[in-house]
C-alpha positions as CSV (number, residue, x, y, z in Angstrom):
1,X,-4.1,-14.6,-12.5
2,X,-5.5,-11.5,-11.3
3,X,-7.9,-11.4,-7.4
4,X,-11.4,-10.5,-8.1
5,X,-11.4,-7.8,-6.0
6,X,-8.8,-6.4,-8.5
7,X,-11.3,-7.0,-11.5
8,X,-14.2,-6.2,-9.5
9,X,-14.3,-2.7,-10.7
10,X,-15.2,-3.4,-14.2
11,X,-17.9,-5.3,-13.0
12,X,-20.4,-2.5,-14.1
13,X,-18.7,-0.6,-17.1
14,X,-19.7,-1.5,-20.6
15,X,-15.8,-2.3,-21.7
16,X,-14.3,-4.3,-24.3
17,X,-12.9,-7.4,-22.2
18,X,-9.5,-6.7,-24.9
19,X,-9.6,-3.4,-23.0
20,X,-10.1,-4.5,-19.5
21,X,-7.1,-7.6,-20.0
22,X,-4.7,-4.9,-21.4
23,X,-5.3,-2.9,-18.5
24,X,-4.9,-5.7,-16.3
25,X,-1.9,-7.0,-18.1
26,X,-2.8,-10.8,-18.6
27,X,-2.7,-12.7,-21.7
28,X,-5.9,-14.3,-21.4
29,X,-9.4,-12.8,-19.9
30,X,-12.9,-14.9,-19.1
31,X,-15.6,-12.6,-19.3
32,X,-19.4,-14.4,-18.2
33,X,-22.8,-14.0,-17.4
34,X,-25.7,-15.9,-16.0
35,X,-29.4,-16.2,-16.6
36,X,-31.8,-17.7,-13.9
37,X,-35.0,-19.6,-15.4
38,X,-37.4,-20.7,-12.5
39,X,-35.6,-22.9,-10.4
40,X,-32.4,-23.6,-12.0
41,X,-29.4,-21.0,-12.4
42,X,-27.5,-20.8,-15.8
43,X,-23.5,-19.5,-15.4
44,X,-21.8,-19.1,-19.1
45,X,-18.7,-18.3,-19.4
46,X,-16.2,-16.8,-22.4
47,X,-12.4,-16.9,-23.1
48,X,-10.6,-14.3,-25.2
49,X,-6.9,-14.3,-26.5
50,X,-5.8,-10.4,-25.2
51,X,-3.6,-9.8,-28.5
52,X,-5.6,-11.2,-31.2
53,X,-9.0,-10.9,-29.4
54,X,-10.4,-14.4,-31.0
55,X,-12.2,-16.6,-28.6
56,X,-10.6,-19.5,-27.4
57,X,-13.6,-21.2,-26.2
58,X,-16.8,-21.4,-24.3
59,X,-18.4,-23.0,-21.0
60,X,-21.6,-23.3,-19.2
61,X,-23.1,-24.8,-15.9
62,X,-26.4,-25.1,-14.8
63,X,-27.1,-25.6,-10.9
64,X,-29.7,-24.6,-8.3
65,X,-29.4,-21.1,-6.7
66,X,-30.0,-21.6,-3.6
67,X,-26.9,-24.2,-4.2
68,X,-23.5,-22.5,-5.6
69,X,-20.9,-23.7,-3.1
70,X,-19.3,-25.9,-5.9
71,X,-19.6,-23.6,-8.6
72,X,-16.4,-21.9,-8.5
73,X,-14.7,-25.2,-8.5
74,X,-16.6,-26.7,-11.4
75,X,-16.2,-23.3,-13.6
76,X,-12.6,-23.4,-13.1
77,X,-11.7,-27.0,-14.3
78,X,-13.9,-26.6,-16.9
79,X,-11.4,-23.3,-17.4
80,X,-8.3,-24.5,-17.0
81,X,-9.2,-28.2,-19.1
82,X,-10.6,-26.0,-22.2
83,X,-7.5,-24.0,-22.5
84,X,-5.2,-26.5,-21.4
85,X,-3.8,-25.4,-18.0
86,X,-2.9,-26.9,-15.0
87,X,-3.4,-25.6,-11.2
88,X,-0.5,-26.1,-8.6
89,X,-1.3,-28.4,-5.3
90,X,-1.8,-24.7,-3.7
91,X,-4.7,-23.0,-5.9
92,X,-6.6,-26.2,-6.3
93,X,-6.8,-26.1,-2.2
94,X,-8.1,-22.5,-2.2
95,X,-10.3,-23.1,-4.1
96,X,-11.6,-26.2,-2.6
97,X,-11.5,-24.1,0.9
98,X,-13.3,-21.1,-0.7
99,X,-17.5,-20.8,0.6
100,X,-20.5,-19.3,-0.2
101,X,-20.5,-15.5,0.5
102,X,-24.2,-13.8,0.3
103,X,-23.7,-12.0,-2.2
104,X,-24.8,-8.9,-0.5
105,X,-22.4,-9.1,1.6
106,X,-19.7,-9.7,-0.8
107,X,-20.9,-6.3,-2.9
108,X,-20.2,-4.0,0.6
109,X,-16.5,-6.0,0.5
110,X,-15.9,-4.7,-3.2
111,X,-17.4,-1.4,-2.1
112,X,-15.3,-1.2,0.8
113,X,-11.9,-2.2,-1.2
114,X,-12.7,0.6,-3.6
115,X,-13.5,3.4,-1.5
116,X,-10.1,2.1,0.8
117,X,-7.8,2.8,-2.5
118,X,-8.4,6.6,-2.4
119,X,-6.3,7.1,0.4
120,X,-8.3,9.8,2.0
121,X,-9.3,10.4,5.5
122,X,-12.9,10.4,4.1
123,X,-12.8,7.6,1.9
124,X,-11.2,5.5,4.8
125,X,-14.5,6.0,6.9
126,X,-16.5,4.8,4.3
127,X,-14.7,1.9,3.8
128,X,-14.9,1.1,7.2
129,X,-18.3,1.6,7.3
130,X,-18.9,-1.1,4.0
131,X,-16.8,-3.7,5.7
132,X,-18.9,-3.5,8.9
133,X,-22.4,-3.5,6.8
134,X,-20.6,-7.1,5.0
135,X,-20.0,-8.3,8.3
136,X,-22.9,-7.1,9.8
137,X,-25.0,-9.4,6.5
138,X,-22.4,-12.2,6.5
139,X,-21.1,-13.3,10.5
140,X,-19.1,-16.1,8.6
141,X,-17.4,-13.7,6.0
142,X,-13.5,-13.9,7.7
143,X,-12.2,-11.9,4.6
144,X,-14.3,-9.0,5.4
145,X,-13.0,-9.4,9.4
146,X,-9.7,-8.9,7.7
147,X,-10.4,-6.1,5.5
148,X,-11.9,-4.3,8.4
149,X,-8.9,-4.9,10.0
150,X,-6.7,-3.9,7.9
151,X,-8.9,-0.2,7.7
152,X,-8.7,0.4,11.6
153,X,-4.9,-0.3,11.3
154,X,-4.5,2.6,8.3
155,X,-6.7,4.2,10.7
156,X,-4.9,4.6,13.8
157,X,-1.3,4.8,11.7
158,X,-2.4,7.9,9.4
159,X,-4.9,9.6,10.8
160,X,-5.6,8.8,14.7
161,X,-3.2,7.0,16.9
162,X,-5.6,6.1,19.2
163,X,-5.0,2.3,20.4
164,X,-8.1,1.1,20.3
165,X,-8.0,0.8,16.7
166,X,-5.0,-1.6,17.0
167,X,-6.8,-3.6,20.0
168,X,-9.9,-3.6,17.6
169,X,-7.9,-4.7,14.5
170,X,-6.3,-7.7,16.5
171,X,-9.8,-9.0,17.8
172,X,-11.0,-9.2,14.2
173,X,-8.0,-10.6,12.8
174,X,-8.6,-13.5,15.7
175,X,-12.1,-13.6,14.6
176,X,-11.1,-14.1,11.1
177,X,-8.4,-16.5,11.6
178,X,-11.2,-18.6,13.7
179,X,-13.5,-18.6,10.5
180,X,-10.5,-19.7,8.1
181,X,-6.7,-19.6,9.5
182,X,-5.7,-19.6,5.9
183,X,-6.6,-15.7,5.6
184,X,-3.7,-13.8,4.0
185,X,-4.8,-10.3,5.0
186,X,-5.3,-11.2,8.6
187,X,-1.6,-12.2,8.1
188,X,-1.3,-9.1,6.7
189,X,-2.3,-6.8,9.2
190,X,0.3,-8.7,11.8
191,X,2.7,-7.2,9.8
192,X,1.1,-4.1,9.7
193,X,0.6,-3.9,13.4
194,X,4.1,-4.7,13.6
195,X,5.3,-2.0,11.4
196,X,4.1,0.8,13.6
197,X,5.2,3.7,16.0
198,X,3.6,1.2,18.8
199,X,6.0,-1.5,17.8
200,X,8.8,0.6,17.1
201,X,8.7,-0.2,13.6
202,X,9.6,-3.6,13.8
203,X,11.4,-4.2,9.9
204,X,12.3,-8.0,10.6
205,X,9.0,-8.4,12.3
206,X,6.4,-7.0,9.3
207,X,8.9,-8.7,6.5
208,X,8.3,-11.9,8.4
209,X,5.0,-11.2,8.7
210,X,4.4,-10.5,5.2
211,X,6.3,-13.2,4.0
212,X,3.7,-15.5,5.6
213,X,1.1,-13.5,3.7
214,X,2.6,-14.8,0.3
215,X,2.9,-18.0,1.4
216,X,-1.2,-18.0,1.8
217,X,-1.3,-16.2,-1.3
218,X,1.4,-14.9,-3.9
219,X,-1.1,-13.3,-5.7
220,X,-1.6,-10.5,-2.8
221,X,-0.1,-6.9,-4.3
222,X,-0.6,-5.4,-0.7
223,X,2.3,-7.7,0.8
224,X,4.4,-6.9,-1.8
225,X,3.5,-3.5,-1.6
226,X,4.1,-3.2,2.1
227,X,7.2,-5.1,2.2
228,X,8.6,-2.9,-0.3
229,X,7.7,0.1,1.8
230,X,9.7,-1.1,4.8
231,X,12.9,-1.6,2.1
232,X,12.4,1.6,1.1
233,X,12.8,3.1,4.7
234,X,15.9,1.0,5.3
235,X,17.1,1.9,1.8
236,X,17.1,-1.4,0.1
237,X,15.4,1.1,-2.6
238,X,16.7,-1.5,-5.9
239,X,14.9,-4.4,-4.1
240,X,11.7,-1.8,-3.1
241,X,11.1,-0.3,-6.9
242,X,11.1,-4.5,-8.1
243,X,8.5,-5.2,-5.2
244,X,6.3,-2.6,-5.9
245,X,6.5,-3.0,-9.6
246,X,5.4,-6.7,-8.7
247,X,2.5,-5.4,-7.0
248,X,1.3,-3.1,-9.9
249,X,1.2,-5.7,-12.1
250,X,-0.9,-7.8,-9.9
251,X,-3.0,-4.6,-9.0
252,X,-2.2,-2.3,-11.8
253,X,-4.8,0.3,-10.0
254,X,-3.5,0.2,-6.3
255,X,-2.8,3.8,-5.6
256,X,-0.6,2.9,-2.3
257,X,1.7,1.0,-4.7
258,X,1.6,3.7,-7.5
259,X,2.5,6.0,-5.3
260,X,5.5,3.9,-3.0
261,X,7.2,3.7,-6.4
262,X,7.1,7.3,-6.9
263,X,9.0,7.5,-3.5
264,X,11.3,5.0,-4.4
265,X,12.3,7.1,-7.1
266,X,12.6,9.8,-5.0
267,X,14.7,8.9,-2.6
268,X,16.9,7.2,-5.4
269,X,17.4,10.3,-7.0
270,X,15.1,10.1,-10.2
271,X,13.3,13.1,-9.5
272,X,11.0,13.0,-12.7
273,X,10.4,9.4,-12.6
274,X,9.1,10.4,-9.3
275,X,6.8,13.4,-10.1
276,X,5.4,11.2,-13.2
277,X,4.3,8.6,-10.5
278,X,3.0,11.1,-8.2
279,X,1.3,13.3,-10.6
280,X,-0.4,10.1,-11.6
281,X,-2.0,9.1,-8.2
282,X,-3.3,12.5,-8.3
283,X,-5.1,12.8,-11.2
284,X,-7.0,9.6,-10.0
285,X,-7.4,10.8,-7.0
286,X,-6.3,14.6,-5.7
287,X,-6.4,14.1,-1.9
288,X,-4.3,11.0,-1.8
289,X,-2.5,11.7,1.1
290,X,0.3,10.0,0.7
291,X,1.1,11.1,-3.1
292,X,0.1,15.3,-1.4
293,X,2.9,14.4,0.8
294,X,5.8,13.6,-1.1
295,X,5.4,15.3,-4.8
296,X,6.6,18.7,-3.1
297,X,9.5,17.0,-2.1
298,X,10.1,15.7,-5.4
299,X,9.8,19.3,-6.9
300,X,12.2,20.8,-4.7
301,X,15.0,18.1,-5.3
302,X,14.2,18.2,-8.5
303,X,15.3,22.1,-8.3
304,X,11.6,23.5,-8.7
305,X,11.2,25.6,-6.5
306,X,8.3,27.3,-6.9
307,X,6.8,24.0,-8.4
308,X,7.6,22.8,-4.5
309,X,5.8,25.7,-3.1
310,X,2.8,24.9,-5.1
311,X,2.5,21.8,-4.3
312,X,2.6,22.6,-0.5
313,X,0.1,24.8,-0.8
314,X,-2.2,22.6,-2.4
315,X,-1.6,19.9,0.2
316,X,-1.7,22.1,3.4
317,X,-5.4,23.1,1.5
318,X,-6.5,19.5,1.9
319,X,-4.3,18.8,5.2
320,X,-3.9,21.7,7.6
321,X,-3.0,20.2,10.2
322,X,-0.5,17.3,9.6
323,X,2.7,17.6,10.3
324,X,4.7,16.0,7.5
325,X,3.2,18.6,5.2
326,X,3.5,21.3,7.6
327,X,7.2,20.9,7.9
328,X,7.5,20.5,4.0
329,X,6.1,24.1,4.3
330,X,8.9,24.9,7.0
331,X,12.0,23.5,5.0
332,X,10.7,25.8,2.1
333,X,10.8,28.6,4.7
334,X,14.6,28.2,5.7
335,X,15.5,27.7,2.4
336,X,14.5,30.9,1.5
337,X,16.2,32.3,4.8
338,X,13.1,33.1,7.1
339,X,14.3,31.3,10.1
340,X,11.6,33.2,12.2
341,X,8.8,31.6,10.0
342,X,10.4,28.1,9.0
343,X,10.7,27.8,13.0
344,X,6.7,28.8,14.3
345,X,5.9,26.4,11.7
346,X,8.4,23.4,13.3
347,X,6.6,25.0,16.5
348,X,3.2,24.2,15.3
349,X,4.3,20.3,14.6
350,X,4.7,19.9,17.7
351,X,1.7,21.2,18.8
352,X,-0.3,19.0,16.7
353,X,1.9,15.6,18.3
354,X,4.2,13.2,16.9
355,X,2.1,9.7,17.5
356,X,1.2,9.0,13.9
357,X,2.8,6.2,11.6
358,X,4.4,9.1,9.1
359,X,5.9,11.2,12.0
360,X,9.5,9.9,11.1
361,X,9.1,12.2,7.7
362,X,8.6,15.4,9.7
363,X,11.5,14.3,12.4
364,X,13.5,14.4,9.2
365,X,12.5,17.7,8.0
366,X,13.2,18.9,11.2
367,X,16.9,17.7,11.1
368,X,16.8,19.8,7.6
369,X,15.5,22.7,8.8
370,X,18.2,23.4,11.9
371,X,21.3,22.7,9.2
372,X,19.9,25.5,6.8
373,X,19.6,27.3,10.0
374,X,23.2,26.2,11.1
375,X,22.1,24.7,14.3
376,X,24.4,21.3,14.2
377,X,23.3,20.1,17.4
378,X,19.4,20.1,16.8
379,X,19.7,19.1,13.1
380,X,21.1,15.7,14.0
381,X,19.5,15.6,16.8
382,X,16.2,15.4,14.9
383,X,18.1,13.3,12.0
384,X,18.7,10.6,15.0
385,X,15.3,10.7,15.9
386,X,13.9,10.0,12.6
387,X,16.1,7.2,11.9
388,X,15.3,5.7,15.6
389,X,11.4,5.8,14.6
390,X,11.4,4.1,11.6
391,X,13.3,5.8,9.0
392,X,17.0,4.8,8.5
393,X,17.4,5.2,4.7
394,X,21.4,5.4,4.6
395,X,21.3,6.1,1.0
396,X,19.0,9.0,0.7
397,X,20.9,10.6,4.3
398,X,23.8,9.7,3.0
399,X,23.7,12.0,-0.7
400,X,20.8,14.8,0.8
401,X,22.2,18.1,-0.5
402,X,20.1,20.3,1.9
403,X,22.6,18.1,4.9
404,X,25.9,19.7,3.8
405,X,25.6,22.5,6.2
406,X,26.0,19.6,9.2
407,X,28.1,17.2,6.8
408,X,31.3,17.9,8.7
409,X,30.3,17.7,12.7
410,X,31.8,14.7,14.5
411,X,28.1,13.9,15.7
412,X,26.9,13.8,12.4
413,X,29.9,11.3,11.2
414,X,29.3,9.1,13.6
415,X,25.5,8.6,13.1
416,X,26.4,8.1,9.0
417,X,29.1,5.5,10.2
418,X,26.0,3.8,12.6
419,X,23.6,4.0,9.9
420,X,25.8,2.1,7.3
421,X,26.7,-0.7,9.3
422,X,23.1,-1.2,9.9
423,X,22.1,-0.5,6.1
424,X,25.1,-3.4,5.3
425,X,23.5,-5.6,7.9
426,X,20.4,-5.8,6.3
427,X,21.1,-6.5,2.8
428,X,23.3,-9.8,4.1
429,X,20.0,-10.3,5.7
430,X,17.3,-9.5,3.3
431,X,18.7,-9.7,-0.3
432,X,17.9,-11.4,-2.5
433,X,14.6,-11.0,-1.1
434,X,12.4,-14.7,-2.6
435,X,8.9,-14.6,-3.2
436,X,7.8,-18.1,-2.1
437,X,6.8,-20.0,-4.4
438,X,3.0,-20.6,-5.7
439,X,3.8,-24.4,-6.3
């Protein structure tokens, strides 16, 4: 079963529902309408088989509009009693718990989710601003509290580390959890919260966090999504490309997950499985930050280099002034021996400051930078602190080409010999990582 804010998008194209459940990868699709005639409210409802496209069957309530708090409930056993099914313990109580949203309300939520998926700093705003506007129409709404939330926390880790944004997102998530404790995203953006420079990146912290999320709800693709992020950054990269493929086919159109799996690739060394995902995401959606970020890396492994150089330059048009794409350009530079260049450009990093989530990326092109430029000391000096903020990914550190020119250095040795103790540590503790189970 698929969320509706997942679904929500097809709410307003004329679509073949065949189309829309192939897209969504489910076997089965329900596909209604309703009708109002003077006082009373007419809700009909359709199944289709996906493969064959025959209907498997019809229902219909009538109710009073200004009366709908039970409809979900009564549409769904007629569902799941037509076709046969049965609901565990656990999605018979959501949907007992579930209330009336104004429907208003609950438009600026689905406005709010789709605007959020772009990844863009502009995009992000607007979200922001159609979660308030649903709060604003719906005081009771604790899955809009949530969402908003979850925006101020992308907020303040991407794009402006400003703390209020994480004082704000915990005062909402307390507001939500006083409306319905049973909220997975405000779950969701403990983790979050967790997982941050302010926290010190906290792995066992947002994976517990997030496991409590699935527990609420299995069916939400942004836990699995985010707890295959953290595995990627401590290189449990097998167990992060199965978590994010999880998530895609719950949210086949989430761009953060489409885009995680192209860096799982990339830091397991499938370089074109990588640039596939990336270029992806960016046909959707060309400013996606996150896929800008990565896909010159991916060239450049790859061995493209000019591929690499035009990807930075189409990234530094849409982000001047952040630093993980900055010192993509820089690595370029000392790769192609202009020392002088590759280090104004490290210079300018630090200019701009080192407080946002993705800071970790640049510390590590930094450590790349000083061992094309020979400097032992500096290069694993920066390695050390990219690994101490968040990213110690033994596997990819461990077989990066562009480290051989420190490979040998005592320092270096050791911090490999730290870093796979600590990578051995937590698979014994994480794998096989469960999803809890929906029963």
């Amino acid at each position: 079963m698929r969320p509706t804010s997942y679904v929500a998008k097809y709410r307003t194209l004329d679509i073949d529902p065949r189309q829309v459940g192939r897209d969504l990868q489910v076997d089965t699709i329900v596909d209604g309408f309703y009708r109002r005639a003077g006082d009373r409210l007419k809700i009909s409802v359709q199944m289709f088989d996906i493969e064959s496209g025959s209907l498997l069957g019809q229902q219909s309530i009538t109710t009073d509009p200004n009366d709908i708090s039970d409809v979900e409930e009564r549409l769904v056993k007629k569902i799941t009693k037509s076709l046969a099914l049965s609901l565990t313990p656990k999605e018979r109580a959501r949907i007992r718990r579930a209330r009336t949203v104004d429907p208003k309300a609950y438009e600026f939520y689905l406005k709010g989710r789709y605007h959020f998926n772009t990844n863009t700093r502009e995009e992000l705003d607007i979200a922001i601003e159609m979660f308030q506007r649903s709060t604003e129409i719906d005081p009771h709404y604790a899955e809009a509290y949530a969402a908003l939330a979850h925006m101020y926390t992308y907020k303040c880790f991407s794009y402006d580390s400003n703390p209020l944004w994480e004082e704000r997102a915990r005062e909402l998530c307390q507001k939500a959890i006083a409306i319905n404790p049973n909220v997975a995203e405000a779950e969701y953006v403990f983790a979050r919260l967790a997982w941050s420079p302010s926290q010190g990146f906290n792995h066992r912290q947002a994976i517990k966090h997030n496991r409590r999320v699935l527990e609420l709800d299995p069916n939400f693709a942004p836990a699995y999504t985010a707890i295959g992020l953290v595995f990627n950054h401590i290189g449990l990269l097998d167990e992060a490309l199965r978590l994010h493929r999880k998530a895609l086919e719950l949210d086949p159109k989430n761009s953060f997950a489409e885009t995680y799996l192209g860096i799982d690739y990339l830091w397991a060394g499938q370089y074109d499985e990588a640039i596939k995902q990336f270029d992806q995401v960016l046909r959707d959606s060309p400013r996606h930050f996150s896929a800008n970020s990565v896909v010159p890396l991916a060239h450049l492994y790859r061995g493209s280099m000019g591929d690499s150089e035009e990807a930075v330059q189409r990234s530094l048009n849409f982000f001047p002034a952040d630093t993980w794409i900055i010192s993509n350009k820089a690595l370029l530079e000392a790769l192609k021996g202009n020392a002088e260049e590759a280090e104004l450009l490290l210079k300018k990093c630090l200019s701009i400051g080192s407080s946002l989530g993705h800071f970790h990326h640049a510390e590590y092109n930094f450590a790349l930078v000083y061992a094309q430029l020979r400097d032992k000391d500096r290069a694993v000096e920066w390695l050390r602190r990219a690994v101490d903020n968040g990213w110690p990914c033994y596997p990819f550190i461990r077989d990066d080409p562009y480290l051989n020119p420190v490979r040998e250095s005592n320092e270096f040795l050791t911090l490999l010999n730290d870093l796979r103790n600590l990578w051995e540590s937590y698979k014994n503790e994480f794998l096989p990582f469960e999803v809890p189970s929906s029963s």
